[in-house]
Every structure is written in structure tokens, then in C-alpha cells.
N, C-alpha and C positions, 0 to 999 in steps of 0.2 A: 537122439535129440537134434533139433535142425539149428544148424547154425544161425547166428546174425550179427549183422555188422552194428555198434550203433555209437553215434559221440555227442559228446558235449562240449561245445565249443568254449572258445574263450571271448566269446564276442557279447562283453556283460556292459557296452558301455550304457552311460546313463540315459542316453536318447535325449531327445527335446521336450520341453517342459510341453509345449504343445500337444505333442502326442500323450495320450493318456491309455492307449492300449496294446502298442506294440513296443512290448517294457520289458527287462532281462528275466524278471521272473516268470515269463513262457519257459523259459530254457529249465532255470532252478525246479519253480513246482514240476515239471516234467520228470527231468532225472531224479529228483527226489521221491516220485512217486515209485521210481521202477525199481531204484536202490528199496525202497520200503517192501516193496511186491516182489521180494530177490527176480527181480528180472536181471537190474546190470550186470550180475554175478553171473550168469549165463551165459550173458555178453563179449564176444570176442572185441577186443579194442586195440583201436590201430591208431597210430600217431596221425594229425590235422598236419597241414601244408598248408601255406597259402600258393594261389594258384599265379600259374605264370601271365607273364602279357600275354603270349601267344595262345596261351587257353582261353583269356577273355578274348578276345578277340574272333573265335570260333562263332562267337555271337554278337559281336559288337564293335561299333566301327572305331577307327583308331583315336577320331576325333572325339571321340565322346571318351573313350579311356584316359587318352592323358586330360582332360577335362576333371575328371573326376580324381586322377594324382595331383593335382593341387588345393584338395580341399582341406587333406591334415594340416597345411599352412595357412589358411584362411582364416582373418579374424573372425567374429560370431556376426561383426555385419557383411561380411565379406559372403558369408555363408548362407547367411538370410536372402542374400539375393542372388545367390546361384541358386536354391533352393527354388526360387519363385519362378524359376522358366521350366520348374516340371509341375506334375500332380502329383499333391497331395503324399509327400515324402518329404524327407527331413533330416539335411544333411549335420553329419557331428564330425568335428576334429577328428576321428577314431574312426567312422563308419568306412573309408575304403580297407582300413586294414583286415576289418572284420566282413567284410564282404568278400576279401579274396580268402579268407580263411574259411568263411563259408562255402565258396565254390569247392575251395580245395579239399574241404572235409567230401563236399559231394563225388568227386571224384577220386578219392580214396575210395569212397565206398564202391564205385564204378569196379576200379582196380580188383580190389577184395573180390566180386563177385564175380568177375569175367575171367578171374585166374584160379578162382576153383580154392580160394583163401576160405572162403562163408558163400554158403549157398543164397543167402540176402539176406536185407540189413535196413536198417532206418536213419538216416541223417539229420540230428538236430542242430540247425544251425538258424542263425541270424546273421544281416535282416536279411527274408525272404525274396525271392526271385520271380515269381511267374508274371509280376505284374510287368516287368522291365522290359523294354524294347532295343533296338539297335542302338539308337543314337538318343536312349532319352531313360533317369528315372520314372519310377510312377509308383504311384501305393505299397508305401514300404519299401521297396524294391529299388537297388542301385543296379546288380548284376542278374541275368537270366542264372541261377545254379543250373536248373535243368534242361534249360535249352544248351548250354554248354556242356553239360555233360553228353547230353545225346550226339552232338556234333564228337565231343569227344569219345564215345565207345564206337561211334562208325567208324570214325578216323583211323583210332588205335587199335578199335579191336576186328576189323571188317564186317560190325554188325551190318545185315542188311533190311531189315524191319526192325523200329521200334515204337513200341507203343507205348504213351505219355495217358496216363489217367488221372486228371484234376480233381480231383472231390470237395475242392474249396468253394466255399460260398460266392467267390466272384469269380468272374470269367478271366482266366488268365489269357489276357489278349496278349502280352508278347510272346508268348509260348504259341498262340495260333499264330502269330503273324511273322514269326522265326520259320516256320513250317509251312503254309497255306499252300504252297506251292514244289511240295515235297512229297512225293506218293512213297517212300521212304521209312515214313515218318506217322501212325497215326495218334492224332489229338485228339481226345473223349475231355467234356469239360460240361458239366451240371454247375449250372448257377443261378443266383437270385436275378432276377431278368426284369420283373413287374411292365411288359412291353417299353419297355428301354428308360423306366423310370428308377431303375437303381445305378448305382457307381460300378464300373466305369460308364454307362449309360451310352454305349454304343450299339449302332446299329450293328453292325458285323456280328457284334452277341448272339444274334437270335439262329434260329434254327436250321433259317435259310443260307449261312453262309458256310459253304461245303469245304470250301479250297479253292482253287484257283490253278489253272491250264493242267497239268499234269497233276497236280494236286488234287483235283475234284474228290469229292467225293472223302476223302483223308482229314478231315474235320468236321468233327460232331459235336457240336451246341446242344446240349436239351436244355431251354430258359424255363426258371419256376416262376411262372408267374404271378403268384401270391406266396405267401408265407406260412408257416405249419406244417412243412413237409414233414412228412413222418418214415419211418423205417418201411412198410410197404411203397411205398413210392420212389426211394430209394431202391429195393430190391426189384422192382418191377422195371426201372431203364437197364440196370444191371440185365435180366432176364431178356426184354423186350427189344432193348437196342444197343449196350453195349457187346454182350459176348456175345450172342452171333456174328457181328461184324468181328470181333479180337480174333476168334477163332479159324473165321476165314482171310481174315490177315494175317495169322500165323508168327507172332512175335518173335525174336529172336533177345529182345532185353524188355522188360517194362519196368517204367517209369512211376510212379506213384506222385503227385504236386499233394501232400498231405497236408492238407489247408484242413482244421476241427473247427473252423467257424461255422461249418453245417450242421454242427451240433447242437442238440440241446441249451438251453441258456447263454447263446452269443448274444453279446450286444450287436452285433453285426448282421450275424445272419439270420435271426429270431426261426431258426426250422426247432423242429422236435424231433429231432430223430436222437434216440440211445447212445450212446458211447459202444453201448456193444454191437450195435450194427456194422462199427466196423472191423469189429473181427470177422465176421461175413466178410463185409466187401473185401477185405483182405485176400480169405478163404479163397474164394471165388477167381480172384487175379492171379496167385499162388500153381493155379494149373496150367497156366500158360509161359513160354517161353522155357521149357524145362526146370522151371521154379525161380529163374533169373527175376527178382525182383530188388529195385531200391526204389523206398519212399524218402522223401527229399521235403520235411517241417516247410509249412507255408504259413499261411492262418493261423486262426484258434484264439480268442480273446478273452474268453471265459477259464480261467486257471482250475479252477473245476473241472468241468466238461473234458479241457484239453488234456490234464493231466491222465482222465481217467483214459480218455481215446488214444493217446499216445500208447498206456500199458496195455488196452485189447488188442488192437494195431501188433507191438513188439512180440504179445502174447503167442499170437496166429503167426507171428515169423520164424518163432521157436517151433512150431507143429505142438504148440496147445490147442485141444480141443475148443470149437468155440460155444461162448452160453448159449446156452438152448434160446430159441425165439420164442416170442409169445404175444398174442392177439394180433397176429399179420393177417391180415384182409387185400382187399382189393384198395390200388392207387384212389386218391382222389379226383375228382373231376377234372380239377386246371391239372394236375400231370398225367392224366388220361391224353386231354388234349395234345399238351406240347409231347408225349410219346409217340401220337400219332400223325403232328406236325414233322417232328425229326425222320419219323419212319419213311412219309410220302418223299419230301428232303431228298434221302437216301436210296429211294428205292432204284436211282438209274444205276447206280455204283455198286450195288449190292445185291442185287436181286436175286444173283442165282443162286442164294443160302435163303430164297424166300421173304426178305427184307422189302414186304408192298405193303401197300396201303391192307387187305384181307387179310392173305396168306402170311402165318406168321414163325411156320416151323414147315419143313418139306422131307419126311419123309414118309412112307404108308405103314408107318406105327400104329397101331392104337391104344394110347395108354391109360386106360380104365381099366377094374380088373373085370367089366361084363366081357371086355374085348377077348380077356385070354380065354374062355369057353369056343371062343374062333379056330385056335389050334386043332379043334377034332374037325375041321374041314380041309387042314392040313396048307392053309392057307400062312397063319403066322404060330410062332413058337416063343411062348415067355421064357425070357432069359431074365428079369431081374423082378425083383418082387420086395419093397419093405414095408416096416411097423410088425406089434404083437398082434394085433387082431381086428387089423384091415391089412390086405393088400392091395397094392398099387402095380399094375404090369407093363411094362415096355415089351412089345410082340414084334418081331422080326420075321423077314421070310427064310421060308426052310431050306432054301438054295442056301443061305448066306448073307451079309451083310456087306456088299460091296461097298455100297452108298453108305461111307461114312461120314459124308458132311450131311447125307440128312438124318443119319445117327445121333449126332450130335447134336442136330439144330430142336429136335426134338425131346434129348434132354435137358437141353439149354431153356427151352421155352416154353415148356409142355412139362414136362418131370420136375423138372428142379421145382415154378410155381405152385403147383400142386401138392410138392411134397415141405417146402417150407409152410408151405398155407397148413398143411395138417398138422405139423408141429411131432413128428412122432418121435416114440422112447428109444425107437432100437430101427436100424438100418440093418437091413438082411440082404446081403449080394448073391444074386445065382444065377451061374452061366451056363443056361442048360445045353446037351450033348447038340453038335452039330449048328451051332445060334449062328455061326459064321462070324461073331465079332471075333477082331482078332486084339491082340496083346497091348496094344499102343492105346486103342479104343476104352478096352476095356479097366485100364487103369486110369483114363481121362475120369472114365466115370465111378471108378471108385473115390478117387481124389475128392468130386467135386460134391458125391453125396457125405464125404467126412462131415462138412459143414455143419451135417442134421444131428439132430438128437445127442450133442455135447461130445460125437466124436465115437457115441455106442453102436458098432459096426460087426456082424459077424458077414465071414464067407463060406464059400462052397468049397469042397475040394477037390472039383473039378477045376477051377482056376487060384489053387492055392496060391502055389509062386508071384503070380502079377496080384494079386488081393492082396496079399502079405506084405509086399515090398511097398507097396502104397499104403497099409497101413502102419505100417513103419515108419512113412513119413518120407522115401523115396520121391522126387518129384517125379512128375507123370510124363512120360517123355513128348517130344512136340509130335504132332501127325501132321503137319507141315499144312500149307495154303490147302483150304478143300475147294472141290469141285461143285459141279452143279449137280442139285438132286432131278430125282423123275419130276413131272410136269403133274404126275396123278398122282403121285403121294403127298406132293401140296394140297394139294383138293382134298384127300381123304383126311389131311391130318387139321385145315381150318374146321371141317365139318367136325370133327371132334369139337377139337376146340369152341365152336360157337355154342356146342349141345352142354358144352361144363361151363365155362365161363360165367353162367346167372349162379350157380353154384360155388364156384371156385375165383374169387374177385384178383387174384394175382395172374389169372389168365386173361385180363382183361388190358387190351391194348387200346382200346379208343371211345373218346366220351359215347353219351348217350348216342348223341348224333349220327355221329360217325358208325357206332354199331348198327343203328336201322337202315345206315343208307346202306350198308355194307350187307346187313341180309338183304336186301333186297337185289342186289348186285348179284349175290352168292341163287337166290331165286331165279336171277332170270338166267345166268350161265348156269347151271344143272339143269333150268328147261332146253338149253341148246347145245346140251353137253361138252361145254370150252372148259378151258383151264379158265380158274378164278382169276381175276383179274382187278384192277377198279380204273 
């Protein structure tokens, strides 16, 4: 059974009559839900701190700290109008205490998890942190939790990559703007954007703001620009633009800013997406960083929605299987778009894991199973194959599988959509003799097909040992920063991909548009035999 960290603070004050939805019963219906669901009982629990000056400070200037120690003295007019020189925050007699106890929960959990206490863990705490900047509150938020933590696991623990992944319905701008200029450091952040007419309604939000001097490219925007997002749409930045780039950044801790107002029924974030989507996205994160994972409570207004997201979340940190998917299709139009807005964005920082405008996976796989009838020309050799009664094949060359970052990029973006779109009962792993994947590889990809079919998984026994230990719940060890693939297994692998994509709509990375300009791009480099390009 996989450990987790997880608490519940003591930060129950009453809040401001003003606010009407960031209220102590996020915390209560939460843990109440997991105590019902014998989660907490699973639960390793470790004593709250509240955190030092010299912690807050990791993210915040000094002027702004003792600012904010003189609020527990401040009468309620006193308070109203320190309050009115931020956004949309709301300060209480109580709120610095419960702020540093927040932080300090968060960095408990850090602790826990860098010291080999619990392999990861979930921190519930108030009030939340991503919205806070250096010298300023902002939405909800007094202290960054997570941007001081992260400063705090590089400091103490000499991480040197870490990657921050928001799933909150708003853009956590002090979270980018603590980092923007930290190649260190990457930020992944989906939010309600509506082209800069939602809160915080900044420009910096949008797609095109990468990072800054060394930074470039280390912050990733995808803005939703309408409402209704659904669980494919969701899975498809997952697919399309977050794990490729994670995987060739190579985490050494990740972060989670667990904001549930992208859930179903917020009043905030009005998307559709399940509660059990994110036992996925969970899944999915879980194979990176050698399992080093903490989500850090952000969002979530809906006591409903939250409570149930918080247990799939806790669920998948245990190494419970996650719910099976059902009716995943292809993104909608507007996150078609901003996927392939963020993509272009990207493509000077990232290119060489195939992260362009076309080319969307790089290496000369072909993962249909007409492809694996290819092996009697001695060309590729099927090493993985699942479901009862279809198969799906990922084909390698019979030298071997040097090229493991386009190994990966190909199940990242090619296998995985494919195989969540089919939805199937039973996951069958086989590594047939001589495939050249080796140990480290081939346990990434055991991990990350657990996801499917509730976790129903058989192996081969030719790679019993590494199958076994991952399905044991083993995390998948890291294969460190990858490389650049061949220049022609890009080409081979978009031509796949363009012939399934009208078929398979989670292989689909860009609106209508975008697709015809792009075969026609793809038409005129094949008449000139170039690498794909745009």
C-alpha cells in the first residue's frame, strides 16, 4: 500500500461575512469525506507547525511580512482597510496565524516526502496560497504555500528541478511570477482565461507568456477560453502539452496547486469535468519525479464536487486503482485551439521531444496494430500490446530502443490518447525478446498504462521483475532529462497520427484550422522530402 501524507489543519476561523465561499467547511466536508471513505485511517499523520519568518520569506519580502504581523491586532476597521490595498482577499484577527500553519503543514509534507517518511501526500490547508505574490495579498491568499515550499525543498534538500502543476480554475499568478524567471523551476497552469475577461484578468495569463531571460520557455499557460470544459479536454493538455515537456524536464519533486474549482458544479469555475478525472491527472503525475509528489488544497467552492475530488486525488496517492473512464472523445474546439496556441508558444524551448506546431510525438513507432504485421519485414518488433479483443501495438526497431525520449514521447501522446479514448477492461504488457527497451523505460510505461481499465493489468514473463514491482505500486524510477529524437521518426510518427486522429479525437491537437493548414504543410514537405516543420 503507497503511503500519504495528509492533514487537517486548524485554520477553522470564521472568515468575513463578505466572503461567501472560501468558508472552514472546505476543510470539515473534506476530511469528513475521507474519514467516511476509510481514507484518513490509511493516512500517515504528522504534527502542523507553523512556519518560520525565514521560511516566509523564501517568497516574500520582509516588508510585506511584518505588514501582515500586525493584523491579529487590528481592530475590524483597522482591517477593512488594510484589506482594501490588495485583491479581493479578506483579512481576520486569526488569518496570519492560520496562514503560517498552513505554510508549515505544507512543508511538513515537503519533509515527509524528501526523507523517505511517505512516498506522497496531500496537504489541506487554509487560506490558500497561489494567488499571493511578494509584497502583496490577492484571492484568498495571504502567503505563497507552494512557492515557499519549492524555494524551500531546493534550499534544504538540493532539489534541482521542480515542477509546480496548478489545476485550479484561476491562474496562479504569484506562483508564475515567484518563478518566471527560474529555469529551475517548471509552472504548468490551466485556467479560466475567457481572452483576459475572467479574474485575475491579466494579460501575462495567456499562452504567450513563457518566462522570462533564463526562464523562457519554464512557464506554461493553457487559457480556457469558454466554459464547459470537460474531462477530454482536460486529458488532452495532459497528453498534448503538459507530459511531454514534464518528462523532458525530468522532475526531481512535483508540486500539485490542488485548486477543485475546475470541477464540476463550482460556482467559480463553471467547467464539467468529474471528480474522478482526477484520479487520472493524479495517475499520470505519480510517474514522475520517482513518485515524489505533494498536492497542496487551493480552490474548490463546491462542497460537493470538492469533497468527492479531494477522496479520488487521496485515493490515487494510496496506489488505488483509478475509475474506469467513460465517453472520452476528442478536446473541444476552443481547447483545440489554446492547445495549439501553447504548443506554437513552446515550440523554441522544447522542440527537440517534437513539441511544434505538426509534429506531435518523435519517435518511428507505429502504433496501430495494422503496423505490427511490419515486423515480418524485419523492420519494427511489437513489444506491448492491450484490451481483450482488440489490440493496440507500439513497434520498435530490432537494433533496440536507444531513443528513449521518443519512446516516451510516443506513449505520452500517441498510446496513452488512444488507449484512454478506447476505454478498455484489461491492460496486457509484453516485452517481446530483444525490443531493446530497457528497465527504467519500461516501468515508466507500466506505471502510466495502470491508469486504464481500473488498474486490470496482466504481464509477461519475460519482464516479470520490473512489471511486478510497478504493479505493486513501486514508483517508476526517473530516466532523467531526454534527449532529442531522430528528425524522421517525427515525420513517420505525425503521418500516423494525422491518418487516426479523424478517428481517434484525443489525438487531436489543433482546431479545424489549424489541421488543414497543417496537412497541407505536411503535403508540401513529403513533395520535398524535409522534416515536417510549420
Amino acid at each position: 500500500m503507497e503511503n500519504i501524507y495528509i492533514f487537517s489543519t486548524e485554520v477553522m476561523w470564521s472568515g468575513s461575512p463578505a466572503c461567501k465561499i472560501e468558508v472552514p467547511e472546505r476543510l470539515t466536508v473534506s476530511h469528513t469525506a475521507l474519514q467516511e471513505e476509510g481514507l484518513a485511517e490509511r493516512c500517515v499523520s504528522v504534527p502542523i507547525r507553523q512556519a518560520t519568518d525565514a521560511e516566509i520569506l523564501l517568497a516574500h519580502s520582509e516588508e510585506y511580512l511584518e505588514a501582515v504581523k500586525k493584523t491579529p491586532h487590528m481592530s475590524l476597521d483597522e482591517l477593512r482597510t488594510f484589506t482594501q490595498q490588495y485583491g479581493d482577499v479578506y483579512f481576520h484577527p486569526n488569518i496570519y496565524h492560520c496562514a503560517k500553519l498552513a505554510i508549515g503543514a505544507t512543508l511538513q509534507l515537503v519533509d515527509s516526502v524528501m526523507t523517505g517518511k511517505v512516498r506522497n501526500g496531500m496537504a489541506l490547508v487554509r487560506p490558500p496560497g497561489h494567488h499571493s505574490q511578494r509584497s502583496a495579498a490577492n484571492g484568498f491568499c495571504v502567503f505563497n504555500n507552494v512557492a515557499i515550499a519549492a524555494h524551500y525543498a531546493k534550499k534544504q534538500y538540493d532539489i534541482k528541478r521542480v515542477l509546480i502543476v496548478d489545476w485550479d480554475v484561476h491562474h496562479g499568478q504569484g506562483v508564475q511570477f515567484a518563478f518566471e524567471d527560474d529555469p529551475s523551476v517548471l509552472y504548468f497552469s490551466w485556467h479560466r482565461y475567457e481572452h483576459q475577461g475572467f479574474w485575475p484578468n491579466l494579460r501575462e495569463s495567456d499562452y504567450d507568456s513563457v518566462g522570462k531571460e533564463k526562464g523562457s520557455g519554464f512557464n506554461i499557460n493553457v487559457p480556457w477560453n469558454k466554459v464547459g470544459m470537460e474531462n477530454s479536454d482536460y486529458l488532452s493538455v495532459f497528453f498534448h502539452v503538459l507530459l511531454p515537456i514534464a518528462y523532458e524536464f525530468s522532475p526531481d519533486l512535483v508540486f500539485v496547486c490542488a485548486g477543485f474549482d475546475s470541477a464540476i458544479g463550482d460556482p467559480e469555475g463553471h467547467m464539467c469535468a468529474t471528480p474522478d478525472i482526477f484520479a487520472h491527472l493524479t495517475h499520470l503525475l505519480k510517474s514522475l519525479a520517482g513518485g515524489k509528489l505533494c498536492a497542496v488544497l487551493e480552490g474548490g467552492y463546491n462542497l460537493t464536487s470538492l469533497a468527492q475530488s479531494v477522496c479520488q486525488t487521496v485515493q490515487t496517492l494510496l496506489g488505488d486503482p483509478a475509475p474506469q473512464t467513460s465517453e472520452l472523445n476528442g478536446p473541444c474546439e476552443s481547447a483545440l485551439e489554446s492547445i495549439q496556441c501553447v504548443r506554437s508558444a513552446h515550440k523554441p524551448y522544447w522542440i527537440r521531444n517534437g513539441l511544434a506546431l505538426v509534429p506531435d510525438v518523435s519517435v518511428a513507432m507505429l502504433c496501430a496494430a495494422q503496423h505490427a504485421r511490419m515486423s515480418l519485414t524485419n523492420r519494427y518488433t511489437p513489444f506491448m500490446t492491450f484490451d481483450l479483443d482488440q489490440c493496440v501495438c507500439v513497434c520498435v526497431p530490432p537494433q533496440g530502443c536507444s531513443d528513449v525520449a521518443g519512446l516516451m514521447q510516443a506513449v505520452l501522446c500517441l498510446l496513452l490518447p488512444l488507449a484512454y479514448e478506447y476505454d478498455p477492461g484489461l491492460v496486457l504488457l509484453a516485452r517481446g525478446p530483444g525490443s531493446g527497451v530497457g528497465k527504467a523505460a519500461w516501468a515508466q510505461i507500466t506505471s502510466l498504462l495502470q491508469g486504464l481499465a481500473q488498474g486490470h493489468t496482466l504481464g509477461e514473463e519475460e519482464a516479470v521483475g520490473t512489471t511486478a514491482a510497478s504493479l505493486l505500486g513501486d514508483p517508476a524510477p526517473s530516466l532523467g532529462p531526454l534527449g532529442a529524437p531522430l528528425p524522421e521518426d517525427m515525420e513517420a510518427m505525425e503521418r500516423l497520427r494525422q491518418r487516426l486522429q479523424t478517428h481517434w479525437g484525443l489525438l487531436q491537437n489543433a482546431g479545424e484550422q489549424m489541421i488543414t493548414a497543417s496537412k497541407e504543410t505536411y503535403s508540401v514537405t513529403q513533395m520535398d522530402n524535409n522534416i515536417l516543420e510549420n
